[in-house]
N, CA, C and O atoms as a Tripos MOL2 file, in Angstrom:
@<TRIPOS>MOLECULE
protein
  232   231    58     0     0
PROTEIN
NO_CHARGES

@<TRIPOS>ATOM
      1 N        -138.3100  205.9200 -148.2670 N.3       1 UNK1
      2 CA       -139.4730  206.1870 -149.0940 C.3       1 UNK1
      3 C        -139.0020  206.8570 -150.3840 C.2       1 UNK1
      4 O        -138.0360  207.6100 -150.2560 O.2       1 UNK1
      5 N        -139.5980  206.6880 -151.7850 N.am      2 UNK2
      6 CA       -138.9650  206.5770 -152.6250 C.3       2 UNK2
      7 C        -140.6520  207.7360 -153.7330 C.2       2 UNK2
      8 O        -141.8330  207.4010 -153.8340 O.2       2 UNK2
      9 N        -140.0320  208.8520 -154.2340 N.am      3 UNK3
     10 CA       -141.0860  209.6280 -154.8560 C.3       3 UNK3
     11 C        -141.1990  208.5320 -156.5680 C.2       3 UNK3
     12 O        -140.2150  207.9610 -157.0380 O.2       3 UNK3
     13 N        -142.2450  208.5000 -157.0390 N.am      4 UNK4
     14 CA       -142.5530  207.5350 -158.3140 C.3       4 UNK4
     15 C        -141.4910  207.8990 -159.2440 C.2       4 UNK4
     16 O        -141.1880  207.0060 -160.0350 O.2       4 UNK4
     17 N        -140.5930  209.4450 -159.3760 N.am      5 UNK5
     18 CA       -139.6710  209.1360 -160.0100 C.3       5 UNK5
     19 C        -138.2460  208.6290 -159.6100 C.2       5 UNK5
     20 O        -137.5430  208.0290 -160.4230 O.2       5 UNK5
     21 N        -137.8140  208.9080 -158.2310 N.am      6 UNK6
     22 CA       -136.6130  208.0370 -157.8910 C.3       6 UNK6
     23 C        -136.6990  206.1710 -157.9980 C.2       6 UNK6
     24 O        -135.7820  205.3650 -158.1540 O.2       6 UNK6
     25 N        -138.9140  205.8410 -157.7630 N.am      7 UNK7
     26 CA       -139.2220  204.4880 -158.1980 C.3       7 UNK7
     27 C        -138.0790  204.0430 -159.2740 C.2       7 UNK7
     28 O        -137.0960  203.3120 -159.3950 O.2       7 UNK7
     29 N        -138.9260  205.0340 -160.0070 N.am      8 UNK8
     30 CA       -138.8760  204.5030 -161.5940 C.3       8 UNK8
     31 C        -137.4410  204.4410 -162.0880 C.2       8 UNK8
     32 O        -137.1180  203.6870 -163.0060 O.2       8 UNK8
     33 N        -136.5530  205.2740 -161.4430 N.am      9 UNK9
     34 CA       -134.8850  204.9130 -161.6060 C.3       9 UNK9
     35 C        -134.5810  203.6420 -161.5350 C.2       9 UNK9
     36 O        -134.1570  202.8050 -162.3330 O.2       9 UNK9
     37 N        -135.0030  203.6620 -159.9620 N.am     10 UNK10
     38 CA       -134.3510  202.3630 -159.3620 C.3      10 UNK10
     39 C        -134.7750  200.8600 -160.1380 C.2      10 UNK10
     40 O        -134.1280  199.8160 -160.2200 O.2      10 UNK10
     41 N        -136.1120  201.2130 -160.6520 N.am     11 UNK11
     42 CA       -136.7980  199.6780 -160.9290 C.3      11 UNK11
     43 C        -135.9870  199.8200 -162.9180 C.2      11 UNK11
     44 O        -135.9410  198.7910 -163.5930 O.2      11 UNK11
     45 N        -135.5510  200.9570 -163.4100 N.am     12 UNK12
     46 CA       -135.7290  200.8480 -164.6600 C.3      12 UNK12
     47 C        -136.4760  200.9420 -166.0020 C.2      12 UNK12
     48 O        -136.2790  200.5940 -167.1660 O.2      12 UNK12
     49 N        -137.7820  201.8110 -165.0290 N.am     13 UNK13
     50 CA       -138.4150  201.9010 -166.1230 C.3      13 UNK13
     51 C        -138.5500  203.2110 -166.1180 C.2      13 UNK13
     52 O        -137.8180  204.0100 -165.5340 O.2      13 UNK13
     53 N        -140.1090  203.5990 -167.2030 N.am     14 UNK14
     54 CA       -140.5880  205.1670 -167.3000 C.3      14 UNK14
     55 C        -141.3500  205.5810 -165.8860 C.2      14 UNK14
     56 O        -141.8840  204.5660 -165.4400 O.2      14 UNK14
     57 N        -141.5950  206.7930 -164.9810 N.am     15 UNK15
     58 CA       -142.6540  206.8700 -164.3490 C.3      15 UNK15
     59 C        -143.5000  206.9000 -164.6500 C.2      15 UNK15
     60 O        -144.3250  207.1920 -163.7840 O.2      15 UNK15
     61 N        -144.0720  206.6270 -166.1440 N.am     16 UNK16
     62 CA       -145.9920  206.4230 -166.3890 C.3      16 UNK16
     63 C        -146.0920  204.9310 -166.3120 C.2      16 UNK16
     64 O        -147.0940  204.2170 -166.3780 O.2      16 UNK16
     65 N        -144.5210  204.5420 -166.1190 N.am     17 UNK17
     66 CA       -144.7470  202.8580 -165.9760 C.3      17 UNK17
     67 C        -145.6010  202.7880 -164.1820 C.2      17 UNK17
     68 O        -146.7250  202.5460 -163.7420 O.2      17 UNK17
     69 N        -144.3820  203.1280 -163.6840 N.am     18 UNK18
     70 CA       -144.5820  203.3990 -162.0280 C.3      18 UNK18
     71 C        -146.0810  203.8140 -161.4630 C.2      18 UNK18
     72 O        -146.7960  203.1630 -160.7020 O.2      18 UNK18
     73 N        -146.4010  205.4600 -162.2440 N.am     19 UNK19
     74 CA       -147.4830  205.5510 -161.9210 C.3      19 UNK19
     75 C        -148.6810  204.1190 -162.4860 C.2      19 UNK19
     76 O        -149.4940  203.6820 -161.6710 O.2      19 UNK19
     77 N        -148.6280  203.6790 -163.5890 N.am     20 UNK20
     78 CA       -149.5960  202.7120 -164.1580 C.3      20 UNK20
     79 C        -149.5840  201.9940 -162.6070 C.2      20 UNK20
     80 O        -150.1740  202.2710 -161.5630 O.2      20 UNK20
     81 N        -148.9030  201.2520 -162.8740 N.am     21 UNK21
     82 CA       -148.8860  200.2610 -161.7730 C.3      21 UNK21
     83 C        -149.1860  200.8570 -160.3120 C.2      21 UNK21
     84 O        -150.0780  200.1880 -159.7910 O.2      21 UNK21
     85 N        -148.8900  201.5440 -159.7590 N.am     22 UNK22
     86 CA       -150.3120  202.6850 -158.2270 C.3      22 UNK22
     87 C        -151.3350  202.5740 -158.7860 C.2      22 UNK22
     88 O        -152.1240  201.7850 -158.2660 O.2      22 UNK22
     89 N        -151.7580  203.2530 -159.9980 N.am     23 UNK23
     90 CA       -153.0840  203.0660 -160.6310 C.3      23 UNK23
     91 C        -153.6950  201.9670 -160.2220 C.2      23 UNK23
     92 O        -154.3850  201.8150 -159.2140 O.2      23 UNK23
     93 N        -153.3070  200.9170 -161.3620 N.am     24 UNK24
     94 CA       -153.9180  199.4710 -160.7740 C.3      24 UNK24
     95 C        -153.7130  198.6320 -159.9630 C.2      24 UNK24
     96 O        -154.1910  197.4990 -160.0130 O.2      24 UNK24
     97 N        -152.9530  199.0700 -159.0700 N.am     25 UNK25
     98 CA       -152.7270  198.1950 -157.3350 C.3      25 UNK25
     99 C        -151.4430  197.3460 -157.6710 C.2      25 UNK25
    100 O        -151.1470  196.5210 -156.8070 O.2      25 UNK25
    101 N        -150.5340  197.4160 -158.9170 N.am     26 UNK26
    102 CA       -149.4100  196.3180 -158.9120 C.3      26 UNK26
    103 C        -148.5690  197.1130 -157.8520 C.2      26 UNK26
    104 O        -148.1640  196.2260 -157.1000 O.2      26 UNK26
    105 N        -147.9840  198.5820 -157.2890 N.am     27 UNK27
    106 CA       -147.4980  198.9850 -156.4440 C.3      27 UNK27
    107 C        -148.3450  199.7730 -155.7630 C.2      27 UNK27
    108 O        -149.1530  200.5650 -156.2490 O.2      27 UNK27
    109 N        -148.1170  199.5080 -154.4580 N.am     28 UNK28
    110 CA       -148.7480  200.0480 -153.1930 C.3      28 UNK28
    111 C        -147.5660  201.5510 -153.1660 C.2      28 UNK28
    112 O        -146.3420  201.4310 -153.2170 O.2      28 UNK28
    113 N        -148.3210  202.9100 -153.0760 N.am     29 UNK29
    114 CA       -147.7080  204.1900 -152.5050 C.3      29 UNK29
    115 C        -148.8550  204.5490 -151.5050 C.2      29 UNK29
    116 O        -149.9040  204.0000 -151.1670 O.2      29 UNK29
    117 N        -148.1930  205.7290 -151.1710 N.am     30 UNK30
    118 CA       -149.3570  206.6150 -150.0930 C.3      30 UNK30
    119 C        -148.5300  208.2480 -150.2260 C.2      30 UNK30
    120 O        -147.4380  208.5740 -150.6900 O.2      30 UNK30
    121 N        -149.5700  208.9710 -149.6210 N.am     31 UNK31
    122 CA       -149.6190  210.8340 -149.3620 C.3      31 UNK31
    123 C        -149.4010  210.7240 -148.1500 C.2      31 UNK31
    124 O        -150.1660  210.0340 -147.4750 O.2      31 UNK31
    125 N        -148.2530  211.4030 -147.5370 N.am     32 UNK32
    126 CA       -147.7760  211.5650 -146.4900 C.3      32 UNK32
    127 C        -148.6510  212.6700 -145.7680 C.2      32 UNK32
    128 O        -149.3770  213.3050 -146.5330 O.2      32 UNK32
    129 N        -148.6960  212.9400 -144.7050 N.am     33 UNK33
    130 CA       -150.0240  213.8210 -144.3290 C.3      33 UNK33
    131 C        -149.7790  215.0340 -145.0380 C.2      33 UNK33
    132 O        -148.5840  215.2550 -145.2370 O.2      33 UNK33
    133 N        -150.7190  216.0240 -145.5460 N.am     34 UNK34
    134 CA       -151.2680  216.8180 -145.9920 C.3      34 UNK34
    135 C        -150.1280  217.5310 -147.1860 C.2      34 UNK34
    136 O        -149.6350  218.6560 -147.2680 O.2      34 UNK34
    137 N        -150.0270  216.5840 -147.8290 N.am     35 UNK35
    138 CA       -149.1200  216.7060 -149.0520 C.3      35 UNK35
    139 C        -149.4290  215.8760 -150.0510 C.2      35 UNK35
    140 O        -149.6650  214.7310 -149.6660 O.2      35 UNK35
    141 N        -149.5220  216.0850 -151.3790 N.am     36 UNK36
    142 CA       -150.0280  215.5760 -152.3520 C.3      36 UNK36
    143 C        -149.2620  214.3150 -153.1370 C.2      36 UNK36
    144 O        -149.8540  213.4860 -153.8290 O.2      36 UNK36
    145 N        -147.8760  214.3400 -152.8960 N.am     37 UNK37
    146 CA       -147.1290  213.7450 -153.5030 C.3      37 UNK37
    147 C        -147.1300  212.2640 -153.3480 C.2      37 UNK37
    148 O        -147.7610  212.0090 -152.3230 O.2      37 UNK37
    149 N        -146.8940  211.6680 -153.6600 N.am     38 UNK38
    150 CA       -146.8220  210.0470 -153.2800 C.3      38 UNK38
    151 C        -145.6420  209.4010 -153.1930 C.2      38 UNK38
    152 O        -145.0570  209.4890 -154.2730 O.2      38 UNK38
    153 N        -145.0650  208.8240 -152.4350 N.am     39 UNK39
    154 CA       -144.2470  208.1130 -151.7420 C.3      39 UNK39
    155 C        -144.5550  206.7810 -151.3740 C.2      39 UNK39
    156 O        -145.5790  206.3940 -150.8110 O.2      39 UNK39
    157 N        -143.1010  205.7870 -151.9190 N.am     40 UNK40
    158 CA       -143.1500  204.2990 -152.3590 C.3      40 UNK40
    159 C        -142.1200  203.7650 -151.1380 C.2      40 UNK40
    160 O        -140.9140  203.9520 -150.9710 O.2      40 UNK40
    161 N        -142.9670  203.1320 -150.4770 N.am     41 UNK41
    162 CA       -141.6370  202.3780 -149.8590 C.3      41 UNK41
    163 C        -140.6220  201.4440 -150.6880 C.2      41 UNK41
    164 O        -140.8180  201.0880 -151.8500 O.2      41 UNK41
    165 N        -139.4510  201.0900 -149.8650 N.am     42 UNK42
    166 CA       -138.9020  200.0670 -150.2680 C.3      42 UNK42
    167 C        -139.0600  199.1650 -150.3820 C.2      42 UNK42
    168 O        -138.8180  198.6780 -151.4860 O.2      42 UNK42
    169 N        -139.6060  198.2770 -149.2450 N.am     43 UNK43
    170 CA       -140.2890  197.1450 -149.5830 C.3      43 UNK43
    171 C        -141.1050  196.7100 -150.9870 C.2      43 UNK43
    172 O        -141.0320  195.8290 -151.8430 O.2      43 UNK43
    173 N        -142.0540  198.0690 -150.6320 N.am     44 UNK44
    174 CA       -143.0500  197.8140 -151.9320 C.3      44 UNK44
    175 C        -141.8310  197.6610 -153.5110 C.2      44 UNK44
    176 O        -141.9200  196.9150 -154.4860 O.2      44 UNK44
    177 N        -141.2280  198.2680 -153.3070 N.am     45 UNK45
    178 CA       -140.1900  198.5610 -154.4160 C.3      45 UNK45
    179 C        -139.5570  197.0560 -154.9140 C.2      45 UNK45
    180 O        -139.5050  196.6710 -156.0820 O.2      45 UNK45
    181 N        -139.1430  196.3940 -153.8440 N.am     46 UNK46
    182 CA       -138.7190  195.0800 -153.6900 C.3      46 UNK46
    183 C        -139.6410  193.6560 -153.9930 C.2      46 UNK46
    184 O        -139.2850  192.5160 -154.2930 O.2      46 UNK46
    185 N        -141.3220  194.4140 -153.7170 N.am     47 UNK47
    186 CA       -142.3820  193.2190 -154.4440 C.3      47 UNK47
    187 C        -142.4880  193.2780 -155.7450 C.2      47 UNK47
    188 O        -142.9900  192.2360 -156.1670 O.2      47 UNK47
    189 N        -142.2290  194.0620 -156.6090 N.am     48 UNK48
    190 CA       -142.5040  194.1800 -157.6900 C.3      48 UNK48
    191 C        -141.3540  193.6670 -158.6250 C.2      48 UNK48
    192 O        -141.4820  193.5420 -159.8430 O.2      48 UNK48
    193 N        -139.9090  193.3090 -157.7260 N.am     49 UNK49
    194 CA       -138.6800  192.9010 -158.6130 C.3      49 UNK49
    195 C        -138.6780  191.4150 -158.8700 C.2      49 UNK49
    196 O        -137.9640  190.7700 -159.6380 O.2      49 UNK49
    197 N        -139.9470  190.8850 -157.7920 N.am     50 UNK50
    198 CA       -140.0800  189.3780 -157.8410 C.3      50 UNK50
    199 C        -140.2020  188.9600 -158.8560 C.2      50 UNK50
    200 O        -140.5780  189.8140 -159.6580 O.2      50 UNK50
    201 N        -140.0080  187.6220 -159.4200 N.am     51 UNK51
    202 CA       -140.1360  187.2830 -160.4870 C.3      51 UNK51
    203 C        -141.6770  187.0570 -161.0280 C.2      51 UNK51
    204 O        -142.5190  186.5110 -160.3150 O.2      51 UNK51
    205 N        -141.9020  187.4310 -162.0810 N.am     52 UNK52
    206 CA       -143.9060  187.1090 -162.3940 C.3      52 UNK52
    207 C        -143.8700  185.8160 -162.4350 C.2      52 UNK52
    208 O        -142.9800  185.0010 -162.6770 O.2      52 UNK52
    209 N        -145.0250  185.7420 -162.1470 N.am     53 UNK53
    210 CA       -146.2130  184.3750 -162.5100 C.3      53 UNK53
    211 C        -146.2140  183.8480 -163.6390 C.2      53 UNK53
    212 O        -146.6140  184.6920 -164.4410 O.2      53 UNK53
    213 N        -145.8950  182.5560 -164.3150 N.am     54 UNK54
    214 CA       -146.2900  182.2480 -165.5710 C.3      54 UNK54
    215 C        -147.6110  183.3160 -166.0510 C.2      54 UNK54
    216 O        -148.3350  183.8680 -165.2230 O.2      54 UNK54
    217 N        -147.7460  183.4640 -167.4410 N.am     55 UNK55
    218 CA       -148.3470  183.8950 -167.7360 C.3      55 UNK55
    219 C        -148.7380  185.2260 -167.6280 C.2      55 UNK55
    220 O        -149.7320  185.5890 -168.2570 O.2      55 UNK55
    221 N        -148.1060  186.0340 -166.9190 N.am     56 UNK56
    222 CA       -148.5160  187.5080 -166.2140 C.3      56 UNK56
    223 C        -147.7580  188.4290 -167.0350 C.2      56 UNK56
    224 O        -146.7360  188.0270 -167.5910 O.2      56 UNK56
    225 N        -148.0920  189.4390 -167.1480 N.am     57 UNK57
    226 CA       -147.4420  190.7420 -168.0760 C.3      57 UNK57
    227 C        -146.9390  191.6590 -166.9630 C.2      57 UNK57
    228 O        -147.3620  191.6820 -165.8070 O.2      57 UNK57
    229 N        -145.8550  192.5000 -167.5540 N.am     58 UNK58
    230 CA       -144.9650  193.1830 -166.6710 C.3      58 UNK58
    231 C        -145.8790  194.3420 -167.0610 C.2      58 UNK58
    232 O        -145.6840  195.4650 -166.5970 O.2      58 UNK58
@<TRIPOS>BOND
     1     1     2 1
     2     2     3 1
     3     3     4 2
     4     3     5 am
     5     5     6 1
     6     6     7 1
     7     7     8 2
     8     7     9 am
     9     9    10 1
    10    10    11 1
    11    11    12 2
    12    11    13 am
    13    13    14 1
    14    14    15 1
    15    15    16 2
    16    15    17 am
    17    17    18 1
    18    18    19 1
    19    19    20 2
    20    19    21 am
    21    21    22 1
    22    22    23 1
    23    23    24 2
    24    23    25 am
    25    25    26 1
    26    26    27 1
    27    27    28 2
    28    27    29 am
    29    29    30 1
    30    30    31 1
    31    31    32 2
    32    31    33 am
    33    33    34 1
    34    34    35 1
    35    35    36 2
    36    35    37 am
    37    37    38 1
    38    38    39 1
    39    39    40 2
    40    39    41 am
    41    41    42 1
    42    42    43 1
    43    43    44 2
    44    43    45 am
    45    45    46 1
    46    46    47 1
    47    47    48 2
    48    47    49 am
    49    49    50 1
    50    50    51 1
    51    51    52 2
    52    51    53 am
    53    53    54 1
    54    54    55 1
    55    55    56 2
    56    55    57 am
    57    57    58 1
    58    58    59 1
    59    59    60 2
    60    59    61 am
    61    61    62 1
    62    62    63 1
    63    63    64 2
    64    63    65 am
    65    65    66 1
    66    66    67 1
    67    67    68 2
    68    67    69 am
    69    69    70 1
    70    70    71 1
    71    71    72 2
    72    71    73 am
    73    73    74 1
    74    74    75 1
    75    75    76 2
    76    75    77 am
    77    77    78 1
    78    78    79 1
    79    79    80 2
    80    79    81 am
    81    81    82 1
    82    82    83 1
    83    83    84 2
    84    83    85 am
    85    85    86 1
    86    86    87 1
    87    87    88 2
    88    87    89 am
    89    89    90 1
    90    90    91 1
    91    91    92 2
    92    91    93 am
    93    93    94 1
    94    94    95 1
    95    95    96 2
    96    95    97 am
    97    97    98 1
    98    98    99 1
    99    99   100 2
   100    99   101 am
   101   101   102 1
   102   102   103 1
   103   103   104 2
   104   103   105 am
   105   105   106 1
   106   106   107 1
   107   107   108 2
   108   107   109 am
   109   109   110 1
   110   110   111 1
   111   111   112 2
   112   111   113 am
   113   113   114 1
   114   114   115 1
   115   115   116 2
   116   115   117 am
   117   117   118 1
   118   118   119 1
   119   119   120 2
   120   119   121 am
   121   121   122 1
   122   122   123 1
   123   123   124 2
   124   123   125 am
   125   125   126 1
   126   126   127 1
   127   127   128 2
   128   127   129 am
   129   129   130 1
   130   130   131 1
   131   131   132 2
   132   131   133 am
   133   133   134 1
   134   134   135 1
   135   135   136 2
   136   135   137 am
   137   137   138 1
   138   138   139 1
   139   139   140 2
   140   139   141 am
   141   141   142 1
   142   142   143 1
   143   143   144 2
   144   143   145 am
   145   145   146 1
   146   146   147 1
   147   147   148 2
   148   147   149 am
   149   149   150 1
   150   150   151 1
   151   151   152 2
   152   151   153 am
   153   153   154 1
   154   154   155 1
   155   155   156 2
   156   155   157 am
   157   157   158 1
   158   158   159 1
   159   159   160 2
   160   159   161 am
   161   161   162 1
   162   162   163 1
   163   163   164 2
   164   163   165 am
   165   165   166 1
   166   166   167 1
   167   167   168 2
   168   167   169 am
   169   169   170 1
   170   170   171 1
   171   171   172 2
   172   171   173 am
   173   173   174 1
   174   174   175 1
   175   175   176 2
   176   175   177 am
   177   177   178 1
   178   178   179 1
   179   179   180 2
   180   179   181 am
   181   181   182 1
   182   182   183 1
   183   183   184 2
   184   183   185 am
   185   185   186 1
   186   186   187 1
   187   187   188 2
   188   187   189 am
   189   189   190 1
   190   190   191 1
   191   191   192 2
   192   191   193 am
   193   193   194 1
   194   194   195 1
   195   195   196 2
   196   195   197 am
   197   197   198 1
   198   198   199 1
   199   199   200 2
   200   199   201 am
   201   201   202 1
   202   202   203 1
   203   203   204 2
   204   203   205 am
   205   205   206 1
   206   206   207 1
   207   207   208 2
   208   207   209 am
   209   209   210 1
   210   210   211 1
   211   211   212 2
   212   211   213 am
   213   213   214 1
   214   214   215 1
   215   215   216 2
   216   215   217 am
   217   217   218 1
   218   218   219 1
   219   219   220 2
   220   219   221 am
   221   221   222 1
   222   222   223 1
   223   223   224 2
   224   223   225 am
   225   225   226 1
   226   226   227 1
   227   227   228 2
   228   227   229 am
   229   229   230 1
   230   230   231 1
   231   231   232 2
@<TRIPOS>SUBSTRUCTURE
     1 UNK1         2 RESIDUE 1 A UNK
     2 UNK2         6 RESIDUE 1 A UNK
     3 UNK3        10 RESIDUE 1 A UNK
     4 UNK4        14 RESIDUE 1 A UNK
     5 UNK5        18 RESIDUE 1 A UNK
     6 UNK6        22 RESIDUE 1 A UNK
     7 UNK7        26 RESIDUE 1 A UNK
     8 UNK8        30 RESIDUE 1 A UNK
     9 UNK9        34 RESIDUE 1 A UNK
    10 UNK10       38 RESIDUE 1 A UNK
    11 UNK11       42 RESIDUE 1 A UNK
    12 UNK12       46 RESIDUE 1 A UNK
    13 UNK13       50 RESIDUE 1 A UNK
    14 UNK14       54 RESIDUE 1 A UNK
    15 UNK15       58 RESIDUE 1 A UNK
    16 UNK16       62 RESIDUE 1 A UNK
    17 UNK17       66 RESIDUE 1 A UNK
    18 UNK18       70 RESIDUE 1 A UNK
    19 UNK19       74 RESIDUE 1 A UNK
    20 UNK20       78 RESIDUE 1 A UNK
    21 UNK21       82 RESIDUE 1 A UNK
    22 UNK22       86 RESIDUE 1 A UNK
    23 UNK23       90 RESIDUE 1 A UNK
    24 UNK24       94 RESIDUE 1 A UNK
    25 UNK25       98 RESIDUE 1 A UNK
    26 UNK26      102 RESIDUE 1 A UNK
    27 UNK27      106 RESIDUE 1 A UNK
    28 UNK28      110 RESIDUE 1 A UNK
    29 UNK29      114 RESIDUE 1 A UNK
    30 UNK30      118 RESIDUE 1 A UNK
    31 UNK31      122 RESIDUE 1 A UNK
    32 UNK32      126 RESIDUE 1 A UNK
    33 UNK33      130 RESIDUE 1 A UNK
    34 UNK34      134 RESIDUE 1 A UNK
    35 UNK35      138 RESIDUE 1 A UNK
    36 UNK36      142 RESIDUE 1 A UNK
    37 UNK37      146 RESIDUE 1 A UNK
    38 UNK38      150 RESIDUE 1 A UNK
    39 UNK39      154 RESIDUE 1 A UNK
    40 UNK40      158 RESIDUE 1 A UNK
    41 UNK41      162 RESIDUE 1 A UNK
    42 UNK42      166 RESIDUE 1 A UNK
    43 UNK43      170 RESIDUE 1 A UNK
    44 UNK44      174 RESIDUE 1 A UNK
    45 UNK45      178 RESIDUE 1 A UNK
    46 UNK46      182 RESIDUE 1 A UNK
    47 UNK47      186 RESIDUE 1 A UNK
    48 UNK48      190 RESIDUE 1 A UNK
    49 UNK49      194 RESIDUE 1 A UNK
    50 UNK50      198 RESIDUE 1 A UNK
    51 UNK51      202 RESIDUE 1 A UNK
    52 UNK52      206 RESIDUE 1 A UNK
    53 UNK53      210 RESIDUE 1 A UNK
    54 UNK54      214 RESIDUE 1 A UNK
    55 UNK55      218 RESIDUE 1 A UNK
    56 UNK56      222 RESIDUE 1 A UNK
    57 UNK57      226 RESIDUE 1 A UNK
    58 UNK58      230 RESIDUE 1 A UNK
């Protein structure tokens, strides 16, 4: 599990990129019980390296 800024290492971008994308559902995170922080799996980390869709914005 990966906090939005170790995300944002790994994928290369900013974390307001990382967070944007939780925002609008392009990455799935979650709050581990009764802690505020958010945590990214790997997997999820790994849907987002797919290649886009014609037409789609990063």
């Amino acid at each position: 599990m990966y906090s939005p800024e170790e995300a944002a290492d790994y994928l290369g971008v900013h974390v307001k990129t990382v967070r944007g994308w939780i925002r609008d559902g392009r990455l799935r995170a979650s709050r581990l019980a009764g802690q505020r922080a958010l945590r990214i799996r790997s997997s999820d980390l790994q849907a987002v390296l797919e290649p886009l869709q014609p037409g789609e914005q990063a």
